[in-house]
N, C-alpha and C positions, 0 to 999 in steps of 0.2 A: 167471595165464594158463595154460589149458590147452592141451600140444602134445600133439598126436599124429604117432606115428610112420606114415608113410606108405611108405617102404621104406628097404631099408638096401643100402650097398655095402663087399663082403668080399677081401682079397685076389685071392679067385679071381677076380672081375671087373676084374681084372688082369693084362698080361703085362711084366714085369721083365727086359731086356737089360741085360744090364754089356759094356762093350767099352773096349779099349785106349786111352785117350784122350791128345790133345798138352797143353799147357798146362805148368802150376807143374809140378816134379817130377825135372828132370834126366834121367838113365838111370831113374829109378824108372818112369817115367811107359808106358817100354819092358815093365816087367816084370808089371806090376799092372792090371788090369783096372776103372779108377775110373770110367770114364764109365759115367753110366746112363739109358737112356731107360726110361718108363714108358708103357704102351699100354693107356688101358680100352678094351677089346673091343667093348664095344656102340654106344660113339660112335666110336670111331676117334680119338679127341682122344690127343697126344703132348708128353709134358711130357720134354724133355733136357738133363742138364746133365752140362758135363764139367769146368768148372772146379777146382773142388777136390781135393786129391790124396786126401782119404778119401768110399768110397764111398758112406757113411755120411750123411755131408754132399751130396753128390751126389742121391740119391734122394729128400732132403727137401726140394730144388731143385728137380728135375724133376716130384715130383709136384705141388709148390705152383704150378709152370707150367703142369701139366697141368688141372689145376681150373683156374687163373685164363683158362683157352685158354677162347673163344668159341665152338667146339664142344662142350666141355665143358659149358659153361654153357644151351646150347641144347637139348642133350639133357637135362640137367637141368629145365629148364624145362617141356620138353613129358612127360617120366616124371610130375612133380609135378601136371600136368594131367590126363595120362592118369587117376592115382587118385583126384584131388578128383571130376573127373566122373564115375568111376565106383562115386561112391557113390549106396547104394537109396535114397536118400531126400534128396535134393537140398534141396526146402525146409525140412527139418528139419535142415540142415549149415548153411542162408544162416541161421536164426532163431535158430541156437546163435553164431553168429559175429558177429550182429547184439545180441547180449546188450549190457550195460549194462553187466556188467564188462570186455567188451573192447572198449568203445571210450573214448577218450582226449579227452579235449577238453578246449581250449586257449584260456586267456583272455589277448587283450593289454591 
């Protein structure tokens, strides 16, 4: 199967807050900055987690929230249309995808 990349997304389409979060942690929780939200910019989609006392953990929480968010997914969706359709040559993208080796078919 042939993929093509269609666009990419890099840190900077992102913005990163840490903030003082309650939860597991005792006095730690007072002194450390582990809560993290993550904010892509272009959708507004907001992935947050404060759970865990490292913030390390946190971020990889927040952001797997942040993709799996409905927003996320929607602006996703319409970016990946915006570029199918704006390729020059539309029936020559449906007769490459229409190929024989990519499609699948299934005997019961």
């Amino acid at each position: 199967m042939n993929k093509k990349l269609l666009f990419s997304i890099t840190k900077k389409d992102f913005r990163v807050d840490t903030f003082r979060s309650g939860g597991k942690g005792g006095q730690k929780q007072n002194k450390t900055e582990s809560g993290v939200r993550i904010t892509h910019i272009d959708s507004g989609a907001v992935g947050e987690s404060r759970e865990e006392r490292s913030q390390f953990q946190n971020k990889k929480i927040a952001f797997r929230r942040l993709t799996e968010s409905d927003r996320f997914k929607i602006w996703h969706r319409i970016k990946t249309n915006e570029f199918l359709f704006n390729l020059q040559n539309i029936d020559k993208a449906v007769d490459e995808m229409m190929d024989e080796k990519n499609i699948k078919i299934e005997y019961l």
